[in-house]
ZALUMKE-464533 format. One line per 3 residues: number of its first residue (from 1); for each residue x, y, z of N, C-alpha, C. Coordinates in nm, 3 decimals, padded with zeros to 5 digits. Layout:
<sites>
NUM = X:Y:Z:X:Y:Z:X:Y:Z | ...
</sites>
This chain:
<sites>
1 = 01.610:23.152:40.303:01.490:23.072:40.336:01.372:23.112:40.247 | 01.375:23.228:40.236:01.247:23.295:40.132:01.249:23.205:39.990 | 01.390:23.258:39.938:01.418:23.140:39.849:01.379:23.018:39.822
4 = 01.389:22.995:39.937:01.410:22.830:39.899:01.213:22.765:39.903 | 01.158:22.829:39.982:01.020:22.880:39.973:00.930:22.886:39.846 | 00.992:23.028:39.813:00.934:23.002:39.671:00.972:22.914:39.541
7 = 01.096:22.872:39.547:01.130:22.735:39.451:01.021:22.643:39.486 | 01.011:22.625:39.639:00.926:22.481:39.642:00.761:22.516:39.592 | 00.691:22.657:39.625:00.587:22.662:39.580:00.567:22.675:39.446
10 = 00.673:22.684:39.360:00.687:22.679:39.211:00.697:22.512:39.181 | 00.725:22.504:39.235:00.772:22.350:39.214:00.591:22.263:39.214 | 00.560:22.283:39.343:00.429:22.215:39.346:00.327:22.278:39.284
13 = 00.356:22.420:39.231:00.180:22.469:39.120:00.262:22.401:38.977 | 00.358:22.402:38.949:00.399:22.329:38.807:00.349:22.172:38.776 | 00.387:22.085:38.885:00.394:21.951:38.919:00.286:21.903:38.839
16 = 00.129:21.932:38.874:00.011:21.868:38.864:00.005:21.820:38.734 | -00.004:21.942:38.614:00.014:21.903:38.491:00.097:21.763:38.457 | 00.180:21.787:38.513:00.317:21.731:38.464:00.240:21.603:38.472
19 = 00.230:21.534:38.582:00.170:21.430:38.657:00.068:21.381:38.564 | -00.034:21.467:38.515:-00.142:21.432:38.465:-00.166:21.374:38.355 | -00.043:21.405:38.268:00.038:21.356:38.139:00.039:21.261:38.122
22 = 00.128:21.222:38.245:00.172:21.081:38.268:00.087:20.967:38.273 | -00.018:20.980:38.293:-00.147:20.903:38.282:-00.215:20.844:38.166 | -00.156:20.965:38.062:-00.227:20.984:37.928:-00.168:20.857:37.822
25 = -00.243:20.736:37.772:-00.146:20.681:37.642:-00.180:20.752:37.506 | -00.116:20.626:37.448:-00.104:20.621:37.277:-00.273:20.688:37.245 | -00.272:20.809:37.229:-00.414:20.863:37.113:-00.527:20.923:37.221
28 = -00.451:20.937:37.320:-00.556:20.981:37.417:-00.480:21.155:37.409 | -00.633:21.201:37.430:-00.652:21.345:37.467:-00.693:21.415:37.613 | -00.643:21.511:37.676:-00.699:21.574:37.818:-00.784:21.634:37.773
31 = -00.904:21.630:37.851:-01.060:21.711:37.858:-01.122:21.726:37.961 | -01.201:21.794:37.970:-01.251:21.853:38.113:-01.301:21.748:38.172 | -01.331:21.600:38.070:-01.414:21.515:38.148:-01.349:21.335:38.198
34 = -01.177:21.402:38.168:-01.093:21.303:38.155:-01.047:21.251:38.020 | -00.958:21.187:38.021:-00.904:21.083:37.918:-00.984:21.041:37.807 | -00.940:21.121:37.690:-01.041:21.054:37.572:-00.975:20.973:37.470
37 = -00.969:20.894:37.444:-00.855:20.790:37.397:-00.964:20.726:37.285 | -00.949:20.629:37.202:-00.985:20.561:37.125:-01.070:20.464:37.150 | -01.093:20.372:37.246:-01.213:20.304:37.328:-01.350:20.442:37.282
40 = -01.319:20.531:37.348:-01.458:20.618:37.351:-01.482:20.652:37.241 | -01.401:20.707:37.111:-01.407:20.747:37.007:-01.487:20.609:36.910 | -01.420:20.491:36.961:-01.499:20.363:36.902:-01.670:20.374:36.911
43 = -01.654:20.350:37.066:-01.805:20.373:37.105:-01.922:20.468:37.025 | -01.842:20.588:37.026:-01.946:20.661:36.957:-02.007:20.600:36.847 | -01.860:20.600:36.743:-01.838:20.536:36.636:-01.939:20.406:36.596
46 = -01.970:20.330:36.675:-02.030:20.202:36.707:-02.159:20.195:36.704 | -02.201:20.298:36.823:-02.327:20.281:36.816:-02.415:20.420:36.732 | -02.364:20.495:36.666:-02.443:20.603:36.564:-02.474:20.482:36.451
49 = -02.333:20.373:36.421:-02.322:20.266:36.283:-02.448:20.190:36.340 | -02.498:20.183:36.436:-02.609:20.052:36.523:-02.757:20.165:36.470 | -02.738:20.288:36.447:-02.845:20.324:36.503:-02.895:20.336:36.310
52 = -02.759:20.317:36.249:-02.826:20.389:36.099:-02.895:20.221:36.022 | -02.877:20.061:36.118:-02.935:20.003:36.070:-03.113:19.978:36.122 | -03.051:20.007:36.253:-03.150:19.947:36.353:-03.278:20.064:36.337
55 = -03.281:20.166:36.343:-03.380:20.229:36.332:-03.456:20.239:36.218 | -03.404:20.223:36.099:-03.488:20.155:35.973:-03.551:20.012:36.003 | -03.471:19.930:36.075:-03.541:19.766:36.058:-03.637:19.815:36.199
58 = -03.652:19.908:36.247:-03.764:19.934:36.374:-03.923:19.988:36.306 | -03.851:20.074:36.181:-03.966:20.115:36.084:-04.021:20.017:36.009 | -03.896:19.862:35.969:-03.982:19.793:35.868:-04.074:19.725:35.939
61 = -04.035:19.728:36.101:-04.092:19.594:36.144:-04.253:19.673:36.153 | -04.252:19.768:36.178:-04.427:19.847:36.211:-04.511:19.855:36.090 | -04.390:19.844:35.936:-04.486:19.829:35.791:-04.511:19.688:35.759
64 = -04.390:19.604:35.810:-04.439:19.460:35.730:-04.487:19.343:35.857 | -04.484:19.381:36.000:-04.516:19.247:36.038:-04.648:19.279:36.100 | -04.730:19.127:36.096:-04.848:19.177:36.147:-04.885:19.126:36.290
67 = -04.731:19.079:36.388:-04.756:19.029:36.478:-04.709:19.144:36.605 | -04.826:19.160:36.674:-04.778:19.266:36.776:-04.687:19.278:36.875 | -04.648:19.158:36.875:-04.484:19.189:36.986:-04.358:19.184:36.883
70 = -04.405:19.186:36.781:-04.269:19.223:36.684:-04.282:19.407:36.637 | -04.408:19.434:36.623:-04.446:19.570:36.638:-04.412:19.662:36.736 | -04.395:19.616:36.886:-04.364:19.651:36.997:-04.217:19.654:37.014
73 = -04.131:19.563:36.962:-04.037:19.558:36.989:-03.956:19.681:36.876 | -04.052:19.699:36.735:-03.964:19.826:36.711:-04.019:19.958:36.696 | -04.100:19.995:36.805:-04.103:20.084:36.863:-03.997:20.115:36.970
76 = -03.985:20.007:37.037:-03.866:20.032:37.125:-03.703:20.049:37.056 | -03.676:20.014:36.919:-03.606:20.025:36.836:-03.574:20.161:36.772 | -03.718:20.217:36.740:-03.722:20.305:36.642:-03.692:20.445:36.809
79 = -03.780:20.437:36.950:-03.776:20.538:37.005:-03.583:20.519:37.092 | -03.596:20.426:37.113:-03.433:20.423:37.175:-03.327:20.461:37.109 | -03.319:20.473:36.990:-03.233:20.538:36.866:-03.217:20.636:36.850
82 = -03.342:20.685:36.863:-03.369:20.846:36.839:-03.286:20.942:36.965 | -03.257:20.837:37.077:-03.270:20.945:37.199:-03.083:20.910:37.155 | -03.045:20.767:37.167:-02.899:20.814:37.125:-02.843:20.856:37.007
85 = -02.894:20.835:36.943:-02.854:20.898:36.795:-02.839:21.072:36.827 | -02.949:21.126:36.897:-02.910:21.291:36.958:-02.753:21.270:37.058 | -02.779:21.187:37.171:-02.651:21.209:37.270:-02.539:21.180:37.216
88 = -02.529:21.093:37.125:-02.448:21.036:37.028:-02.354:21.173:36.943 | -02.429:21.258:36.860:-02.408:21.360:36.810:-02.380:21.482:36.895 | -02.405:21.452:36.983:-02.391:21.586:37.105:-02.240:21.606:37.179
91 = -02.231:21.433:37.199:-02.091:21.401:37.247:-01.951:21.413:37.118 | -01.969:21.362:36.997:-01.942:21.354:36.923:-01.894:21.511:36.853 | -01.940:21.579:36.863:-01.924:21.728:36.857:-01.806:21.796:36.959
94 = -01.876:21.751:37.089:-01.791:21.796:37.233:-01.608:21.710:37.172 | -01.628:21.643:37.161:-01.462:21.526:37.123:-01.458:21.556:37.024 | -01.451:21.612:36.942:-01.438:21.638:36.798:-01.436:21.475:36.707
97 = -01.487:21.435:36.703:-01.535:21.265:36.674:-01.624:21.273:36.497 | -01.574:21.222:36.432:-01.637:21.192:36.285:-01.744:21.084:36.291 | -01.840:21.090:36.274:-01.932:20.976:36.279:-02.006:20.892:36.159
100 = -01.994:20.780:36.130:-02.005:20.758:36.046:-02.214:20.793:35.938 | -02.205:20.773:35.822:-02.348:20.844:35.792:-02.436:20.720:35.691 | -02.368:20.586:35.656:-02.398:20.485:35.598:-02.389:20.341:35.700
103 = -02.475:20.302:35.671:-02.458:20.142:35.710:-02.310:20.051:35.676 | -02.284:19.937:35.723:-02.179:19.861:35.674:-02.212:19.765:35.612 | -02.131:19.685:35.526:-02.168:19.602:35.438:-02.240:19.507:35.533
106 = -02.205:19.443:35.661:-02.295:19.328:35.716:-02.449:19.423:35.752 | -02.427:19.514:35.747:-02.555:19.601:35.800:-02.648:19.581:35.678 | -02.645:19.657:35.596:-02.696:19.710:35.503:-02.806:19.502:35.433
109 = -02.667:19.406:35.416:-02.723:19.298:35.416:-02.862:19.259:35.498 | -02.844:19.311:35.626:-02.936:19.237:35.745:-03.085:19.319:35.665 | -03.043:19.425:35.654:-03.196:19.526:35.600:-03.224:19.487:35.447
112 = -03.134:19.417:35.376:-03.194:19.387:35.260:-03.278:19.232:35.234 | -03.233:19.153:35.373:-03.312:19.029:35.413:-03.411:19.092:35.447 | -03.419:19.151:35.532:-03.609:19.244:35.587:-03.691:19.270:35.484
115 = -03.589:19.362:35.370:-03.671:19.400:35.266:-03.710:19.314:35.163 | -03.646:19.198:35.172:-03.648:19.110:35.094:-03.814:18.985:35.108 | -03.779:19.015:35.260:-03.932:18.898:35.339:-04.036:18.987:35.298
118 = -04.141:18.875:35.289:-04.277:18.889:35.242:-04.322:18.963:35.357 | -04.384:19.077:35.361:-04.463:19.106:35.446:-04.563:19.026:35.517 | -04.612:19.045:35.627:-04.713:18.994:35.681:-04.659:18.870:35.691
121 = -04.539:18.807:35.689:-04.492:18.651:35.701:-04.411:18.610:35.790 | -04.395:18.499:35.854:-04.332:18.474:35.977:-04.161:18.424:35.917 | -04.131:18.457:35.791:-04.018:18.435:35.801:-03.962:18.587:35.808
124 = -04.026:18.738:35.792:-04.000:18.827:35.804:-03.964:18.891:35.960 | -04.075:18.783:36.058:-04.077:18.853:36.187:-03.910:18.772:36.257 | -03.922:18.651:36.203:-03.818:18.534:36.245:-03.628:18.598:36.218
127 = -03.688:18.668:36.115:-03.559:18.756:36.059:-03.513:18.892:36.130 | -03.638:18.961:36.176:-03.625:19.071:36.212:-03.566:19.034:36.387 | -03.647:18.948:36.437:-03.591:18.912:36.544:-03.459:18.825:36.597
130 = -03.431:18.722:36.511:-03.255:18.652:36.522:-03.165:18.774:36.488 | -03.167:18.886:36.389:-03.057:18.923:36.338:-03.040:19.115:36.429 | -03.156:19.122:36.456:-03.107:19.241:36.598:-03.109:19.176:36.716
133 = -03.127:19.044:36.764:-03.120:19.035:36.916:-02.938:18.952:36.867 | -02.904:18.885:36.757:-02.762:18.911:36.770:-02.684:18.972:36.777 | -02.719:19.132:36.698:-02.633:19.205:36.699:-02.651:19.262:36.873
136 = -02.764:19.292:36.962:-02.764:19.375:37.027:-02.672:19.282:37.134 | -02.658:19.151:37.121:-02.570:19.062:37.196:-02.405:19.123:37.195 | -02.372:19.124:37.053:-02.253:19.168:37.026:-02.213:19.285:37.137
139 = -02.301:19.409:37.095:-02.268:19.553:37.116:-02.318:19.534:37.294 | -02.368:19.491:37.310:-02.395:19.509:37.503:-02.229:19.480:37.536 | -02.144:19.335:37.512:-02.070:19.330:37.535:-01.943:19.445:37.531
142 = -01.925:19.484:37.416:-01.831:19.578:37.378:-01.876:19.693:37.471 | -02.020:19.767:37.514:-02.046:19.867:37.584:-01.980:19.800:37.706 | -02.010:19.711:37.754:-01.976:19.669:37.913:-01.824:19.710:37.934
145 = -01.707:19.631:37.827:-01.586:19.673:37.866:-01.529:19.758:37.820 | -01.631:19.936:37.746:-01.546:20.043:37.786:-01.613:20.089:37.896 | -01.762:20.092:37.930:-01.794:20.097:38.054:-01.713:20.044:38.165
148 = -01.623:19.940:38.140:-01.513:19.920:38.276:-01.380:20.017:38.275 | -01.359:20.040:38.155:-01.235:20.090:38.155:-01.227:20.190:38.143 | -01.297:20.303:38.046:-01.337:20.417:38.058:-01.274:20.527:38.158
151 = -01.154:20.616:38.168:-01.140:20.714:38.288:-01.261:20.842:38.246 | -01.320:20.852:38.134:-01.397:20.983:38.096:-01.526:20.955:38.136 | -01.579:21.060:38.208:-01.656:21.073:38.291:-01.802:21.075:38.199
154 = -01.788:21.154:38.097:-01.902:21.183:37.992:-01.899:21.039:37.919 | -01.803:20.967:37.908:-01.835:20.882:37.803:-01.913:20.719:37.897 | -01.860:20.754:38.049:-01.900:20.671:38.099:-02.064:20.624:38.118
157 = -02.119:20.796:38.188:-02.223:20.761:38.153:-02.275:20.782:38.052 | -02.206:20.775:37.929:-02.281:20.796:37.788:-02.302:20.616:37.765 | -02.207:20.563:37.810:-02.185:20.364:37.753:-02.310:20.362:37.881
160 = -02.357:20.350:38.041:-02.459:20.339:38.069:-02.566:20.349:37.989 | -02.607:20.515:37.987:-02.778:20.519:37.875:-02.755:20.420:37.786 | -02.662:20.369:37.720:-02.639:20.274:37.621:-02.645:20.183:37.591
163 = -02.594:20.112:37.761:-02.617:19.951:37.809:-02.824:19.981:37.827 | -02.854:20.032:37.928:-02.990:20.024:37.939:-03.072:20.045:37.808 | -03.038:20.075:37.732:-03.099:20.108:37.592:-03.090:19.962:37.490
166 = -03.000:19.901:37.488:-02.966:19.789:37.451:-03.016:19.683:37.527 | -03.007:19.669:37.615:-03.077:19.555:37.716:-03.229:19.586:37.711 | -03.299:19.677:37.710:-03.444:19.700:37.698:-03.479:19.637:37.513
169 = -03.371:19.649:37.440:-03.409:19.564:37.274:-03.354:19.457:37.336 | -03.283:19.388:37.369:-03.304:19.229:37.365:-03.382:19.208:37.447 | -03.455:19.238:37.518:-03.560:19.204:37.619:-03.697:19.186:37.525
172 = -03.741:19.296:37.461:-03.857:19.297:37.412:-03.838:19.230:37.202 | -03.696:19.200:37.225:-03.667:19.105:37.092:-03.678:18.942:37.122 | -03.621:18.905:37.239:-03.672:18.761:37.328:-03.812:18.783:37.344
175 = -03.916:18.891:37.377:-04.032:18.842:37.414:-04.111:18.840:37.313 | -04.058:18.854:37.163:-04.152:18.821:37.019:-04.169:18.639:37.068 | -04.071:18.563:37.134:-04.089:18.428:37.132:-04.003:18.381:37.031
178 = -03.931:18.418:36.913:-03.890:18.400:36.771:-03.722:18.375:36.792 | -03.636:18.435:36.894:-03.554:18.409:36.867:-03.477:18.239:36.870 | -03.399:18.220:36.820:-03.350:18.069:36.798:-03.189:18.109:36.848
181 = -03.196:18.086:36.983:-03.019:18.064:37.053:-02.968:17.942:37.028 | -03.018:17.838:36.968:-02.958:17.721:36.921:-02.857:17.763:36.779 | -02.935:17.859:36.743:-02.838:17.943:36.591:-02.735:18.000:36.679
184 = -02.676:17.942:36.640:-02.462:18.025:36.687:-02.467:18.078:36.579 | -02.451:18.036:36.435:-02.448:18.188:36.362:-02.460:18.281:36.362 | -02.610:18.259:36.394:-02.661:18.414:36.395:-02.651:18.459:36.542
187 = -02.636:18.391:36.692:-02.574:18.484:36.782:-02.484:18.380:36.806 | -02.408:18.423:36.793:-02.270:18.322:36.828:-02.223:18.352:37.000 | -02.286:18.451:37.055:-02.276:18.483:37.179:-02.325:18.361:37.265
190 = -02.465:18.290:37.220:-02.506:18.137:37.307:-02.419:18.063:37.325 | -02.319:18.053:37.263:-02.243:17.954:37.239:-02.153:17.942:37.422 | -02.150:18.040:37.453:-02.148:18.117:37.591:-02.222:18.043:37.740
193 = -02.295:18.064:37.655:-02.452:17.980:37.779:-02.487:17.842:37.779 | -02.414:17.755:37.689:-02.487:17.626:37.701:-02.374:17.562:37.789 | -02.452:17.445:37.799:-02.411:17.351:37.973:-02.305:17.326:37.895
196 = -02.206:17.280:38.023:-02.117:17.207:38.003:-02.115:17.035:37.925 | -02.049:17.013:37.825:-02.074:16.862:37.849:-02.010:16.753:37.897 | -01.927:16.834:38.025:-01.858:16.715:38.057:-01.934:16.652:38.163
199 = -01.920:16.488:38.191:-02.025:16.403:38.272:-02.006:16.465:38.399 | -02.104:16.466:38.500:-02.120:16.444:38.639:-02.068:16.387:38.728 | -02.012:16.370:38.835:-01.973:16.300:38.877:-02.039:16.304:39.053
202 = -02.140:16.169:39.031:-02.230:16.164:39.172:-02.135:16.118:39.303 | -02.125:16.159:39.382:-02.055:16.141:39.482:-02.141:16.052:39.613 | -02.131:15.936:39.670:-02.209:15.889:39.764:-02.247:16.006:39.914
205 = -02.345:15.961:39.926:-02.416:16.069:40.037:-02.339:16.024:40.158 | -02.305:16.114:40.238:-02.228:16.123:40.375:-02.313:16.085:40.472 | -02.286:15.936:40.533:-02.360:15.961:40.679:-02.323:15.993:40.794
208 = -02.393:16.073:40.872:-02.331:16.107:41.003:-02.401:15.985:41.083 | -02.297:15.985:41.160:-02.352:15.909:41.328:-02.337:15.966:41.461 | -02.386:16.057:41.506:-02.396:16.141:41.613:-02.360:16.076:41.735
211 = -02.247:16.109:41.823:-02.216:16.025:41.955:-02.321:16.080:42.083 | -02.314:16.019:42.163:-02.383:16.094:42.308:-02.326:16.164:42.349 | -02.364:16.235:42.408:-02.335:16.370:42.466:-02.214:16.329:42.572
214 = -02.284:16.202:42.637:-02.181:16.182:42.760:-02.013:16.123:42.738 | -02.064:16.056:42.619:-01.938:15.987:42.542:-01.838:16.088:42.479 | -01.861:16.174:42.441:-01.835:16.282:42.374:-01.754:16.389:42.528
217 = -01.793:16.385:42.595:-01.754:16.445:42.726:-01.640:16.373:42.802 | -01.663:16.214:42.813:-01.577:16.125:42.849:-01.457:16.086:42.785 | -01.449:16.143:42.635:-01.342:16.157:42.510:-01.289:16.243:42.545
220 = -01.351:16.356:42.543:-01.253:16.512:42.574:-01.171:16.519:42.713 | -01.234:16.438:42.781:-01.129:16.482:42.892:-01.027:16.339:42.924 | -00.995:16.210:42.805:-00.944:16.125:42.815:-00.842:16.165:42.723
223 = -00.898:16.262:42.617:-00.764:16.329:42.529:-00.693:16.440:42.618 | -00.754:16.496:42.713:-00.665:16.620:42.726:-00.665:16.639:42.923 | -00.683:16.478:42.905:-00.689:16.461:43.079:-00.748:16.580:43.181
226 = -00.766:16.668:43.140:-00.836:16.781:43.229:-00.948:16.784:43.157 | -01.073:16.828:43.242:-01.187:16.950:43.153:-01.130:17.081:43.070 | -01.222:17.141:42.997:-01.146:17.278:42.977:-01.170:17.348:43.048
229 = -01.325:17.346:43.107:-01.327:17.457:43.254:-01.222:17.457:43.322 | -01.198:17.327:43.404:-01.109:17.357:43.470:-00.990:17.404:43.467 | -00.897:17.370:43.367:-00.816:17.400:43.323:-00.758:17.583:43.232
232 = -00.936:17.625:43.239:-00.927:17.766:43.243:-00.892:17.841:43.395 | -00.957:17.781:43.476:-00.956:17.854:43.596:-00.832:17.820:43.640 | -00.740:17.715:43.604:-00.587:17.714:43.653:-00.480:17.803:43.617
235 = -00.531:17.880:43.453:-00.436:17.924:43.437:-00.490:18.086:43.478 | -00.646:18.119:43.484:-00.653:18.243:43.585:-00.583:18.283:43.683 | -00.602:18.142:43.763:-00.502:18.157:43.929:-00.389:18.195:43.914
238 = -00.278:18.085:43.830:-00.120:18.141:43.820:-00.122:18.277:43.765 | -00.243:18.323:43.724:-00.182:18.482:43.647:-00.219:18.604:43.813 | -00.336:18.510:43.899:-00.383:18.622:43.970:-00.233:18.624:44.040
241 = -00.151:18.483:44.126:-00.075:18.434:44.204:00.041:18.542:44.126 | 00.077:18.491:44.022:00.216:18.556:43.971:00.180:18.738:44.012 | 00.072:18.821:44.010:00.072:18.910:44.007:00.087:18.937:44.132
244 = 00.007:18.883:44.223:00.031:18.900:44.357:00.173:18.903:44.440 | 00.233:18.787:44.392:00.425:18.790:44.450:00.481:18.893:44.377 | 00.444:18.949:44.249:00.491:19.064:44.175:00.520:19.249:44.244
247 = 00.388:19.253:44.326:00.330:19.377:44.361:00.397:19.322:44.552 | 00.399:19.216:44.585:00.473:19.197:44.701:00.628:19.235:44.691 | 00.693:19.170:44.595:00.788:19.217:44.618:00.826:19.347:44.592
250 = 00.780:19.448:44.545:00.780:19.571:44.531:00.758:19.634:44.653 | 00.673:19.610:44.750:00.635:19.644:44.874:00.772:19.625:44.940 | 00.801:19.526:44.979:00.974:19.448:45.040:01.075:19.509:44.941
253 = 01.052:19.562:44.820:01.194:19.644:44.804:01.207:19.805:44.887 | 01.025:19.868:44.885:01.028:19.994:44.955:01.044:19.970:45.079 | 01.036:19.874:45.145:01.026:19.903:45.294:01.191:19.860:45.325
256 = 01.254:19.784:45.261:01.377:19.784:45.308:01.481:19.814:45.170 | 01.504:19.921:45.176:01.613:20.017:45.078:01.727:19.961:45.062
</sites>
């Protein structure tokens, strides 16, 4: 019996690991903070590449535009960057994660249109605002579904600070007034939001005609020939009656054996 004892408590301190494995796919790693797989490694990946365009076009917008909610909006550019661009590198370290240190070719383009607009000109502010409130369209999405799927605990709330960081730039990139959601090009995400165009279809309005009360009373009991009151209290009785001959005859079996 001792035996057989300690097999089984060997059995269940081995198990857990084993189990935990099993959980694990294609490119995922165990860490203290769960499952680190390639979704999270993207993420990082993603948004350090967001931060090496966006925080320069946050600086051009404070040298070349002279309209103050385009000024405002990259401050919120230039300070929201800064804070992930640190957590970014912090996490990135912890996962052993390569991060990238250049812009991408569509990147690098978007900042050479900025640099390209005339200062002080509304085709500069018009630019600065369609081509980050598209991208920040893009990347909210992609944060949302590793934020769903995500088992790692650090990366989860790392895609949160991330979503709120992103949603605070398209907020104050819509309130320059400048963006154009009729451009699917440039956010092809609207394409999302506009009405349906298939026709309507009006349906005629329902009229009721309300019966009398008494008529309505004189129906119910012509469909079901009784009231329902009454017909409650009938079937009370047979249950009190049946119980009563029940507990009688029990009496008449004790008294005569």
């Amino acid at each position: 019996m001792r035996i057989l004892l300690i097999t089984l408590l060997i059995f269940l301190v081995g198990a857990p690991p084993a189990f935990a494995q099993q959980d694990l796919g294609p490119g995922y790693t165990a860490t203290a903070f769960g499952p680190m797989g390639p979704p999270g490694r993207d993420l990082l990946q993603k948004v350090a590449l967001a931060g090496l365009w966006e925080g320069p076009s946050g600086r051009m917008a404070l040298e070349k535009s002279a309209n103050p909610k385009v000024q405002e909006a990259g401050r919120h550019l230039i300070e929201g960057h800064a804070d992930l661009d640190r957590r970014t590198a912090d996490l990135a370290r912890t996962f052993n994660v390569q991060l990238p240190t250049q812009p991408n070719e569509a990147q690098q383009g978007w900042l050479n249109e900025m640099t390209a607009a005339p200062a002080r000109s509304p085709e500069f502010d018009k630019i600065f605002a369609n081509r980050l409130r598209a991208a920040h369209g893009v990347v909210y999405k992609f944060l949302a579904s590793v934020r769903t799927g995500t088992r790692n605990t650090a990366i989860r709330d790392y895609a949160k600070v991330c979503m709120d960081t992103v949603l605070d730039h398209m907020t104050v990139l819509e309130a320059t007034g400048l963006v154009d959601f009729s451009d699917t090009d440039a956010i092809p995400l609207a394409l999302v939001a506009q009405p349906s165009t298939a026709p309507s279809v009006s349906l005629p309005p329902r009229v009721a005609v309300p019966e009398p009360a008494a008529q309505n009373t004189s129906r119910q009991q012509q469909d079901h020939g009784i009231p329902d009151g009454l017909l409650g209290l009938g079937v009370v009785a047979a249950a009190v009656a049946g119980l009563w001959l029940w507990s009688s005859g029990r009496s008449s079996r004790k008294m005569h054996p």
